[in-house]
Structure formats: structure tokens, C-alpha cells
LOSEBA-995756 format. One line per 2 residues: number of its first residue (from 1); their letters; for each residue z, x, y of N, C-alpha, C, CB. Coordinates in nm, 4 decimals. Glycine has a CB too. Layout:
NUM> a> Z:X:Y:Z:X:Y:Z:X:Y:Z:X:Y  ...
This chain:
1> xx> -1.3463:-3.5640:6.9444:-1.4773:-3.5476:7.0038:-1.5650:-3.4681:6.9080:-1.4676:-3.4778:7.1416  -1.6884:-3.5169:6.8633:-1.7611:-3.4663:6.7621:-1.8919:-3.4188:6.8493:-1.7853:-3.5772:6.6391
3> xx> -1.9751:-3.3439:6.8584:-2.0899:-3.2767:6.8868:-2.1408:-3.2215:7.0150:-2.1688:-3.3458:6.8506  -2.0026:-3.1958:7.0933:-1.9774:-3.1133:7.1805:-1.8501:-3.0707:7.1943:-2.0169:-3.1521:7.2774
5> xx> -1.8624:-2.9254:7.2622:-1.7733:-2.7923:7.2625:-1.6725:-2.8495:7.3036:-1.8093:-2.6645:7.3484  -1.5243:-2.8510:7.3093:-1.4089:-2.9078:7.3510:-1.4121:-2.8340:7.5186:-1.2682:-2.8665:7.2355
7> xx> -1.3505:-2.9205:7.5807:-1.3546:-2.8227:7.7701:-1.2044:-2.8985:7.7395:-1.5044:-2.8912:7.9780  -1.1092:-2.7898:7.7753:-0.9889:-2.7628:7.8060:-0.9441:-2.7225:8.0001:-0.9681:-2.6411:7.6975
9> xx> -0.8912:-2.7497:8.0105:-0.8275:-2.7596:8.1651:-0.7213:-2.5947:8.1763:-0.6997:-2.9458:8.1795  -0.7761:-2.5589:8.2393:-0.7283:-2.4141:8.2778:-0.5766:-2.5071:8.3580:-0.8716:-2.2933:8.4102
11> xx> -0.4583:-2.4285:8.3470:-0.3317:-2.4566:8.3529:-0.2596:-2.3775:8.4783:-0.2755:-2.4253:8.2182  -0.3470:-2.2403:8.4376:-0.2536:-2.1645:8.5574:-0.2570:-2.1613:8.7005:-0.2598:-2.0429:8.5449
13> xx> -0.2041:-2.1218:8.7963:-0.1368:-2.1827:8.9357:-0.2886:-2.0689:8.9919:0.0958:-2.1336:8.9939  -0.3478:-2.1451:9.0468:-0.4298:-2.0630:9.0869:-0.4012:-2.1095:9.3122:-0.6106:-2.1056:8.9793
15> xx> -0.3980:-1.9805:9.3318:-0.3998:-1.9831:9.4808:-0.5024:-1.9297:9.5446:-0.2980:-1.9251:9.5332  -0.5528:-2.0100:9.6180:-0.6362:-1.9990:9.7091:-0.7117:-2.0957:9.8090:-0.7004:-1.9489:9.6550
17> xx> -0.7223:-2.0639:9.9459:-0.7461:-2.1110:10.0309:-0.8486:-2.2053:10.0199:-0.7540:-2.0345:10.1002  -0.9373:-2.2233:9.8853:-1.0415:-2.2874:9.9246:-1.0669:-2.4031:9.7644:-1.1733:-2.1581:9.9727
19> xx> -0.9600:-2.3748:9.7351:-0.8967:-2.5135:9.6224:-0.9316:-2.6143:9.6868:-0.7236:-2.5369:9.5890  -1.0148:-2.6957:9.6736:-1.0123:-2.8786:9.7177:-0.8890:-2.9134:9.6522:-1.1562:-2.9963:9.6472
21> xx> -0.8175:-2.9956:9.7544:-0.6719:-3.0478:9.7210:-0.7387:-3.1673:9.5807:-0.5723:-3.1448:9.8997  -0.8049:-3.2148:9.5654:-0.8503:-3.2900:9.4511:-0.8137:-3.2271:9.3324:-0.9899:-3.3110:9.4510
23> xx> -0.8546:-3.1164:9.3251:-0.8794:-3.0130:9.1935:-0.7182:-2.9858:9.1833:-0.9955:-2.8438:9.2253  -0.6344:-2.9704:9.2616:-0.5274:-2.9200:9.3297:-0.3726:-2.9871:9.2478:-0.5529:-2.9676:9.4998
25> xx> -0.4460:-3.1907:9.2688:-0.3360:-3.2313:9.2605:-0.3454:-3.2817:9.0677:-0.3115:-3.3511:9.3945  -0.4396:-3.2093:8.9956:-0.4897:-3.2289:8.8260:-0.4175:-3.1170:8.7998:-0.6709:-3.2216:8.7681
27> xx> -0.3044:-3.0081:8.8679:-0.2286:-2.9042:8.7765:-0.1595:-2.9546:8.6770:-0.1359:-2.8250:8.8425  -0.0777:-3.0816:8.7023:0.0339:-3.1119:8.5736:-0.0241:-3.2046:8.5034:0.1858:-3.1682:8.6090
29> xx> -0.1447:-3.2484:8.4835:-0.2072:-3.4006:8.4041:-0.3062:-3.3396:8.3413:-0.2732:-3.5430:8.5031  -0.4065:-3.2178:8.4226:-0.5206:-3.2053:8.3812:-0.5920:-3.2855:8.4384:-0.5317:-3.2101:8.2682
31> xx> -0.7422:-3.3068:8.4102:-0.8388:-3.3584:8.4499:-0.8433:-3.4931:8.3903:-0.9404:-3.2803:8.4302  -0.8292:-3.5065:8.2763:-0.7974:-3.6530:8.2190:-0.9392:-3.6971:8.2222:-0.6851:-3.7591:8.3139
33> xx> -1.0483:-3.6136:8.1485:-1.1892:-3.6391:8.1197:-1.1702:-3.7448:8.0092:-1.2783:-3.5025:8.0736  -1.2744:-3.8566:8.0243:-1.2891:-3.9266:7.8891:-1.3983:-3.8610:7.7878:-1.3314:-4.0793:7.9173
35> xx> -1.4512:-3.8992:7.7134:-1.5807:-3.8188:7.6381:-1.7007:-3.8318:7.7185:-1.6213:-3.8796:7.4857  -1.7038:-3.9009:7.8318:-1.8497:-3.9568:7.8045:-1.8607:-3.8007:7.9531:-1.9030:-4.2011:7.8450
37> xx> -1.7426:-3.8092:8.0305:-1.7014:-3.7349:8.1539:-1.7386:-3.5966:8.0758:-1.5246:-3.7596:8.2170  -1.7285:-3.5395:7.9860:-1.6962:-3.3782:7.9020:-1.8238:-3.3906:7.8918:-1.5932:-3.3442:7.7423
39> xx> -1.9043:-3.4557:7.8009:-2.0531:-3.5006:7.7560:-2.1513:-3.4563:7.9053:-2.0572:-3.7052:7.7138  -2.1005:-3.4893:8.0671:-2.1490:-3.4928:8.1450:-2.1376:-3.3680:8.1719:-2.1256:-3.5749:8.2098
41> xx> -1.9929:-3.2984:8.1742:-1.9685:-3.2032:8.2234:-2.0426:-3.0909:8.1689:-1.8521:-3.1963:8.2238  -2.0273:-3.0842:8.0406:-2.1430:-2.9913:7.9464:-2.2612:-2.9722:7.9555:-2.1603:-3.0200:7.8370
43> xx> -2.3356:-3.1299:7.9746:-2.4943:-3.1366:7.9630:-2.4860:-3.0550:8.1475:-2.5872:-3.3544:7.9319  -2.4540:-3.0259:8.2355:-2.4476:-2.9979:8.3817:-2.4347:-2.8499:8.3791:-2.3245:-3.0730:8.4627
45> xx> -2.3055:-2.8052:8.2911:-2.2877:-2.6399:8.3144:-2.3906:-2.5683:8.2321:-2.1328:-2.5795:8.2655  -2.4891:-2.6341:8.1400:-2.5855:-2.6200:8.0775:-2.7387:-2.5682:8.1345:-2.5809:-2.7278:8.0278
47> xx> -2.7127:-2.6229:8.2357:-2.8165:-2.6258:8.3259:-2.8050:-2.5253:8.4337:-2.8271:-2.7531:8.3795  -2.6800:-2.4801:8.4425:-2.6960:-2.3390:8.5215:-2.7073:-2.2260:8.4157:-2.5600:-2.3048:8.6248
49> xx> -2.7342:-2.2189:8.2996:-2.7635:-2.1374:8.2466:-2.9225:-2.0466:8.1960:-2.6982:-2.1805:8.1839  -2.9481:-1.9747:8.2643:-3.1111:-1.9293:8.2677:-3.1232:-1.9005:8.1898:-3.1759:-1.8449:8.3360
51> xx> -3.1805:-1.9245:8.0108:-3.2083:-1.8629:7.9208:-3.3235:-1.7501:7.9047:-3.2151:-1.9466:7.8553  -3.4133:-1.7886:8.0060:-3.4940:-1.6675:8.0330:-3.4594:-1.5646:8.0981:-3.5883:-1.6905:8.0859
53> xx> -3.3960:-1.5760:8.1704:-3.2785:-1.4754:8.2628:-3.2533:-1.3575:8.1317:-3.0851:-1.5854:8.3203  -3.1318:-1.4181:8.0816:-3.0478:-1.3563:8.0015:-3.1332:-1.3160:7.9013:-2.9366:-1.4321:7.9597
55> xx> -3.2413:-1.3369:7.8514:-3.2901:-1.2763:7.7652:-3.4160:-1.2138:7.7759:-3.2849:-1.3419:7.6839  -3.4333:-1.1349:7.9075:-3.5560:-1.1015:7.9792:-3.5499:-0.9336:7.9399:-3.5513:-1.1479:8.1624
57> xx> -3.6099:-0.8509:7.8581:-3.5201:-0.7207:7.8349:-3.5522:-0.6702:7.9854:-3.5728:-0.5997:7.6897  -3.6471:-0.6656:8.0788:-3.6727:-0.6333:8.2192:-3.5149:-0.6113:8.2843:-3.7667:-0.7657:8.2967
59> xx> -3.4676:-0.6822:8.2877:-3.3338:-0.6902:8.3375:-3.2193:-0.6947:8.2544:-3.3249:-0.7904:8.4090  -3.2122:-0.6084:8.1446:-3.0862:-0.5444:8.0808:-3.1125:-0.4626:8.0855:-3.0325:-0.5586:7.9722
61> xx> -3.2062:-0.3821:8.1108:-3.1465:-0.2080:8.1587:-3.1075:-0.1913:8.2794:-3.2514:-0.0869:8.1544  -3.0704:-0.2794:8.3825:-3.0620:-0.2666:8.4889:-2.8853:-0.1537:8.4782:-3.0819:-0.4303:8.5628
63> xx> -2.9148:-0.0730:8.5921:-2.7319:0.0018:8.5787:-2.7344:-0.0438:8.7771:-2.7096:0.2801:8.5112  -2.5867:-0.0719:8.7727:-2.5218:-0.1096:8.8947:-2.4322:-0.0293:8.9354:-2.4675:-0.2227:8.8918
């Protein structure tokens, strides 16, 4: 895959009540993305990312 970031399949046994059995039954195969599926998946998690957010200095001095 050339001109996007590789997405790897997290492996470990994760428990919890609110796993969709879908997600559930990809522990031993993985997700079994083709390129065009990763390409989708990327251009999507892309989009929750606020670049004005994160680079607003207003809200990096914030203390919690």
C-alpha cells in the first residue's frame, strides 16, 4: 500500500460489554481491509480531526 499510513488491527482481547459481536468475531483474522476499505477508513478518521481545535493557542493553556 503506497500513499497512505498502514492501519493495523489491534490484537488484544479486549472485554467489554459494549463490543458489537461484529468487531468481536475479527479477533483471530483481523479485519481483512482491502486498500480501497483502509483508503476509506483513513480519509473518515481524518475528518474527526479538528485542526483548528488543536492548534488554537486559546485552548492549550487550559489546566484540568
Amino acid at each position: 500500500m503506497v500513499g497512505f499510513p498502514k492501519v493495523a488491527h489491534d490484537r488484544r482481547e479486549i472485554k467489554t460489554p459494549t463490543l458489537d459481536p461484529a468487531l468481536e468475531m475479527t479477533m483471530d483474522t483481523g479485519l481483512m481491509l482491502d486498500d480501497a476499505d483502509i483508503q476509506d477508513l483513513v480519509n473518515f478518521l481524518k475528518t474527526l480531526t479538528d485542526e483548528r481545535y488543536l492548534n488554537n493557542v486559546e485552548y492549550q493553556q487550559l489546566n484540568y
